[in-house]
N, C-alpha and C positions, 0 to 999 in steps of 0.2 A: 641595808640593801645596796648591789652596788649597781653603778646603772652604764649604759653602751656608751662610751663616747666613740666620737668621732673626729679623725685626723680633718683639720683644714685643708692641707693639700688635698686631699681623698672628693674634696669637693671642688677642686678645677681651680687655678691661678683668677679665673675672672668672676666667680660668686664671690660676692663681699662676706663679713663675718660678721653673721646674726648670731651671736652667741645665745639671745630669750627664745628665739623659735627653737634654736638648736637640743637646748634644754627641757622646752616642754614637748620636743617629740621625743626626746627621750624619759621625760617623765612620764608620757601616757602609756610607751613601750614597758614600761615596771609596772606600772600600777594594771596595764592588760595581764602582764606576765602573772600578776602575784592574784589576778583572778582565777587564769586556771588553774594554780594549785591549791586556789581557797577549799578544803573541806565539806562533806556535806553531812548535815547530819541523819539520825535515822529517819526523823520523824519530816524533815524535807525528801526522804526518798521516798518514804511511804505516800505523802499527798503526791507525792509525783507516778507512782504505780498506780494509782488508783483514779489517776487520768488518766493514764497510761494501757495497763495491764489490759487483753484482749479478753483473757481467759474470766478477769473480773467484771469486766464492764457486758460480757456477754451476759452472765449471771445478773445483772443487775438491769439489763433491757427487760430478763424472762420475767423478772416480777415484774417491774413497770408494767408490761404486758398482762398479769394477770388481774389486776383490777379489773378492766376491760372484757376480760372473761368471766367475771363475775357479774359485769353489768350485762350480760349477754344472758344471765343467769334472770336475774330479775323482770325482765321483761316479759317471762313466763306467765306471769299474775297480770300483766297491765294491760291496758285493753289495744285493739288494732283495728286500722279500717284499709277496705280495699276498696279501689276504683277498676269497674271493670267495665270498657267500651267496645263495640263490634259496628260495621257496616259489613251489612250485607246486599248481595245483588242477585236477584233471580230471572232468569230469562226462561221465557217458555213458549212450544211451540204448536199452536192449534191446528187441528186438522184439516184449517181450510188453508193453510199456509200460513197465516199471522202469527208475526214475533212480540211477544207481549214482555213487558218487565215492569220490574219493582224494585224498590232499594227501601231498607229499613235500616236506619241510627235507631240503638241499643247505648244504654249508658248504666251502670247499678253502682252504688254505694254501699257496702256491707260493711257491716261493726260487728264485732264479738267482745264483750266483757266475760274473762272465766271469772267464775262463781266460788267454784269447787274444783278442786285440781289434787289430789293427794301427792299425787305424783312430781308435780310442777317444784310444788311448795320443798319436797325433801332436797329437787334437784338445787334448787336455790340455796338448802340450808348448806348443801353439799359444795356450792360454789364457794360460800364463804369461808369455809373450812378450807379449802385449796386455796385462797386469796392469804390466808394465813401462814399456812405450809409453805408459799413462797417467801413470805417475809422472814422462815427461818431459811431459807436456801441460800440466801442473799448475806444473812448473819453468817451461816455456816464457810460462805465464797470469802465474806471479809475478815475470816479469823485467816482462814486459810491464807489470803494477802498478807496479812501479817508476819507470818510465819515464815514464807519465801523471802520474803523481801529481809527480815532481820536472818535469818538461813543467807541470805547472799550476801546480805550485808558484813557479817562477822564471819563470813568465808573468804572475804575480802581482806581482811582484819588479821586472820591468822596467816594466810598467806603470806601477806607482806610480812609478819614479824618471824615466820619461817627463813623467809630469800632475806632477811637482815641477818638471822642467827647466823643462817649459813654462809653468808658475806664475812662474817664477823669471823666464827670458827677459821675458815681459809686464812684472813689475815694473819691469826694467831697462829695455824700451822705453817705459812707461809715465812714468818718470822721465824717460829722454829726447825723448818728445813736450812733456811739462810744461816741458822747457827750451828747446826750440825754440820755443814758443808764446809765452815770457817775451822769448827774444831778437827775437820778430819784432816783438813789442807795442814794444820798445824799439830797433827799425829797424835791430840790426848783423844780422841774418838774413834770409833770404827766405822769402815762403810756400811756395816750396818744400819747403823743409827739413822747418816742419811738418806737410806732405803727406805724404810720406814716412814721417815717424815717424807720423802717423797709419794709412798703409795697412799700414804694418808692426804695429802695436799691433793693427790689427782682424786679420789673419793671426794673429798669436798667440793671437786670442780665441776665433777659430778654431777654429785646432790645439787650443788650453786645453779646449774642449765636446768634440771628438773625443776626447783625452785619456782625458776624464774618462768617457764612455761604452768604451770603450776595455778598461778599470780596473773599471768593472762587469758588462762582460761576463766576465772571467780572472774574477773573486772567484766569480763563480755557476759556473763550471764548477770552480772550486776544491771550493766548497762542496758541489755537488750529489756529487762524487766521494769525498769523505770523508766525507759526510752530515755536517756541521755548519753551520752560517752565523752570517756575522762573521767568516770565519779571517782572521785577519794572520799571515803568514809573516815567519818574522826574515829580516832582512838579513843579507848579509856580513859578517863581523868588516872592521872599518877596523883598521891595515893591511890589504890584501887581499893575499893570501900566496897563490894558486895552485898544487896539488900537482903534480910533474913527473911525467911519463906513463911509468908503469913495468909493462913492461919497454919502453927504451926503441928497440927495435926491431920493426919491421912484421913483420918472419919472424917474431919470438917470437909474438906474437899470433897470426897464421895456421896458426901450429902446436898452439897452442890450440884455435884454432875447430874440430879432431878431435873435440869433448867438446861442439860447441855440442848441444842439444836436436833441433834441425830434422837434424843428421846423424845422431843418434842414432836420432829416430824411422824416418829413411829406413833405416837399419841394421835395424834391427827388422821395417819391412814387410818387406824382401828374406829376412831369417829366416823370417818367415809367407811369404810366398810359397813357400818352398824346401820348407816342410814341406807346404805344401798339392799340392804335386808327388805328395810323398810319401804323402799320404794317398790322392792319386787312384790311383797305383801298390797301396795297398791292396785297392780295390774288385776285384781279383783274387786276395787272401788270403783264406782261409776264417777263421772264427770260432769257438770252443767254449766250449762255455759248462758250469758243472756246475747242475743242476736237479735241484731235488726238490718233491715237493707229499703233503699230506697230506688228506687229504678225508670227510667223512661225510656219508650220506643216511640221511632219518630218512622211514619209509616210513610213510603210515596210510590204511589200504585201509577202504572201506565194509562190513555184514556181506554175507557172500555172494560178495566178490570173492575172485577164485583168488588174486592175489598175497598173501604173509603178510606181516603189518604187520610193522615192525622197525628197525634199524639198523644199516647195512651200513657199516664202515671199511674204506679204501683207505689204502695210502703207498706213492708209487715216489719213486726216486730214481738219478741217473744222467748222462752225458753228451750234449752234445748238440752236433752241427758240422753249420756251416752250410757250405757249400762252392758260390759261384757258378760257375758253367761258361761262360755263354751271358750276357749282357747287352746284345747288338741293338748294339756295337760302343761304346756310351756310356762305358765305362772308356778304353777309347784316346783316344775324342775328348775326354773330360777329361783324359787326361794333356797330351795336344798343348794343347790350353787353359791349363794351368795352366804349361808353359813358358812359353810366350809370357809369360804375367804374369809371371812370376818376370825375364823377361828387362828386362821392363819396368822394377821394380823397381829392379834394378842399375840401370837409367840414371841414378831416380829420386835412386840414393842418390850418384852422379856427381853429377848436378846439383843434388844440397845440398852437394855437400862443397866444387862452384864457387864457388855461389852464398856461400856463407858465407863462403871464403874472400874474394872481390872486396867482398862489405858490412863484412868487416873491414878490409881494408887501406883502403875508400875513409872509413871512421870514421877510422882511427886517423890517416891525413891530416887528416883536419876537425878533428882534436884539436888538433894540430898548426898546424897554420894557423889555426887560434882563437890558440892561444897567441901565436904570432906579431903576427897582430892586437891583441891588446893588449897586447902593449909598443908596437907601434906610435901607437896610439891615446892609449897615456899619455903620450908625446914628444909627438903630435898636442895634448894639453891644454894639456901646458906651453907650448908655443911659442902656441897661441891664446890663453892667459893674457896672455903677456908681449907679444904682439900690440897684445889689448886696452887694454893697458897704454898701450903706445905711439902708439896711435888716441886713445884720452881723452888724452892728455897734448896728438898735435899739433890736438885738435881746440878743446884750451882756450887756445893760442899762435895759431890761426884759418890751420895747416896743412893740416887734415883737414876735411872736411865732416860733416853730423849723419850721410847716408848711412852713410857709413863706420865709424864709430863703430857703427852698425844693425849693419851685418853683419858686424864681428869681436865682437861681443854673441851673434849666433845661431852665428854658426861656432863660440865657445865652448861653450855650451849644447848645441847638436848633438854634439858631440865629447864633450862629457859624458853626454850620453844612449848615447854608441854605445857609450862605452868600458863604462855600466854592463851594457848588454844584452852587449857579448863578453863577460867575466868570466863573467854567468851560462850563456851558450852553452857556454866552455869548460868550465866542473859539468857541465854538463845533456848535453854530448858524452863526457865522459868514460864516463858512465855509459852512454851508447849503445854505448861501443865495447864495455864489457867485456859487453852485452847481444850487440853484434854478434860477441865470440866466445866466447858460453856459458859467460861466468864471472862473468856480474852474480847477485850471492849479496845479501842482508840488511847482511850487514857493511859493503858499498858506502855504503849508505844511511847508517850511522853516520857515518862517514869521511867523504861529503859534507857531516854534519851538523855535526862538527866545526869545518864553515869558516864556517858562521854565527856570528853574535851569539851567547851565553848567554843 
């Protein structure tokens, strides 16, 4: 590392020379510097979205929130008391002129325990089934984090090792324009050649500006998703060692995807539906309830009035059933209503358990055929290596044209660019798949993290 120094004169004929301060403000300037370009890895970007992320954290209030709604639920069964108080004042006026009054304090205490509730009890079962359905909402929000954040992350990734290829290519044709233009000044070339390598160097300078806008667009969606800015994601560990796709059959996966989130929640509605059958079927059940109340009036008559002033206490206590008979046919047509929904449902929960299984096997193909792709792509280098190799050699014996030499330089480069972008495709699929069959968990994220640099 090499670090700032500082001219003595630059600090004034009458500063003496501290050589030790000098040196540890320029040691903490290095060791600042060499913080911002320290790397981050996936799995620090991910705990950082996840304190971060708006769209997660929203998701993860609305469960918190439904517990709360189910304890709203439960209170249906438990028993309640009211306090109810009144003063009153009456003024009244006799025929012979006198204004007479009285004021009466009222106070009552009433309890109700339900007994019998058909109704209550379903709503309840129904609350806990929603308290559940949240807790896959939440799973469902946090695969999905997952997914953006390694999506941004290895978008980052390829970017950079694009605006490098394409750096790299220009130097290479920039090289080869500078030799074209030596040979043409010294007559064994034609101004062709240098055309050529000139039209090809402005294309790369090109591509180089798209690159590099490219590369700050990925950084700012990186950033804005983790709330930091500056992130540098690590690279691949070199070797690059690709983990095999386990289990490595498509039935095993679709047999998983029984447990994804999206079937689970459809299993759940079809539960709330079935009960809400049930409940309509209630609205024909009577209700009892036990009730008591306790009460006092506190009487104060003017003088002259016949009532006598005083304090009269009341307590009853007792049962109480409600029993509907007649409801204008509205419990039928809700029950006919609430089938149909429930029928509904079952389809609903049919076409998660398709739909899930066809996004996983069509994942676990793409995994697949990623990996494929790059071995392919790796054979694709070497042979454009060894290509290269043999373009420069017959172009230096004056077998090959400058042409030539041009476009087994960018066929290399391109093939280096694709092979980086597959590798990161096959991470960033893997992780779709086990998202596409309800098994992408936190430890994913480690396990991808592993394949990085340290």
């Amino acid at each position: 590392m090499s670090f700032l120094r500082l001219a003595p004169e630059s600090l004034g004929p009458q500063v003496p020379n501290r050589p030790w301060k000098r040196n540890a403000l320029v040691l903490a300037l290095g060791l600042t510097a060499a913080g911002w370009v320290q790397a981050q890895s996936l799995l620090q970007l991910y705990e950082a979205a996840r304190q971060y992320d708006a769209t997660y954290l929203a998701a993860k209030n609305l469960a918190d929130s439904a517990r709360y709604k189910a304890a709203q639920a439960d209170s249906l069964l438990r028993p309640t008391a009211t306090l109810v108080g009144s003063s009153t004042r009456s003024e009244s006026e006799l025929p012979s002129g006198v204004n007479r009054g009285s004021t009466t304090h009222a106070a009552t205490l009433q309890g109700r325990q339900p007994l019998y509730n058909k109704t209550s009890r379903v709503t309840i079962d129904q609350a806990q089934r929603t308290l559940e359905l949240s807790k896959w909402d939440l799973e469902t929000a946090e695969q999905d984090l997952i997914v953006r954040v390694a999506q941004a992350y290895f978008d980052v990734l390829a970017s950079q090792d694009a605006l490098e290829t394409t750096r790299t290519n220009k130097t290479a044709i920039a090289e080869q324009l500078a030799s074209a233009k030596r040979n043409f000044e010294v007559g064994t070339q034609t101004i062709t050649d240098t055309r050529e390598a000139q039209a090809k160097f402005d294309l790369a300078t090109a591509q180089e500006i798209a690159a590099e806008n490219d590369l700050r667009v990925k950084r700012i969606a990186l950033d804005v998703l983790v709330g930091r800015s500056g992130v540098t994601p690590s690279p691949l560990a070199t070797p690059v060692a690709l983990p095999a796709t386990a289990p490595a059959s498509v039935d095993a996966w679709v047999s998983q995807a029984a447990l994804h989130p999206a079937v689970q929640r459809a299993q759940l509605a079809a539960d709330i539906a079935q009960l809400e059958t049930e409940k309509a079927r209630a609205g024909h059940l009577p209700t009892l309830d036990a009730v008591a109340s306790l009460g006092a009036n506190k009487f104060i008559g003017a003088t002259g009035v016949n009532s006598v002033p005083g304090t009269t206490q009341t307590a009853s206590a007792g049962l109480q059933l409600n029993w509907p008979l007649y409801a204008g046919l509205s419990v039928q047509n809700r029950i006919k209503e609430t089938l149909v929904l429930e029928e509904k449902t079952r389809n609903d929960l049919e076409a998660a358990k398709r739909s899930t299984a066809q996004a996983t096997r069509s994942a676990y193909f793409g995994v697949e055929s990623g990996r494929a792709q790059v071995a392919a792509l790796e054979a694709a280098e070497s042979s454009s290596q060894l290509a290269l190799e043999a373009t420069q050699l017959g172009y230096r014996v004056g077998v090959r044209v400058n042409l030539d030499v041009l476009n087994a330089q960018t066929q290399l480069y391109t093939t280096r660019r694709d092979l980086a972008k597959a590798r990161y495709d096959v991470v960033l699929n893997g992780l779709k798949l086990r998202q596409a069959a309800g098994q992408l968990k936190p430890a994913d994220v480690e396990a991808a993290n592993r394949l990085l640099r340290p």
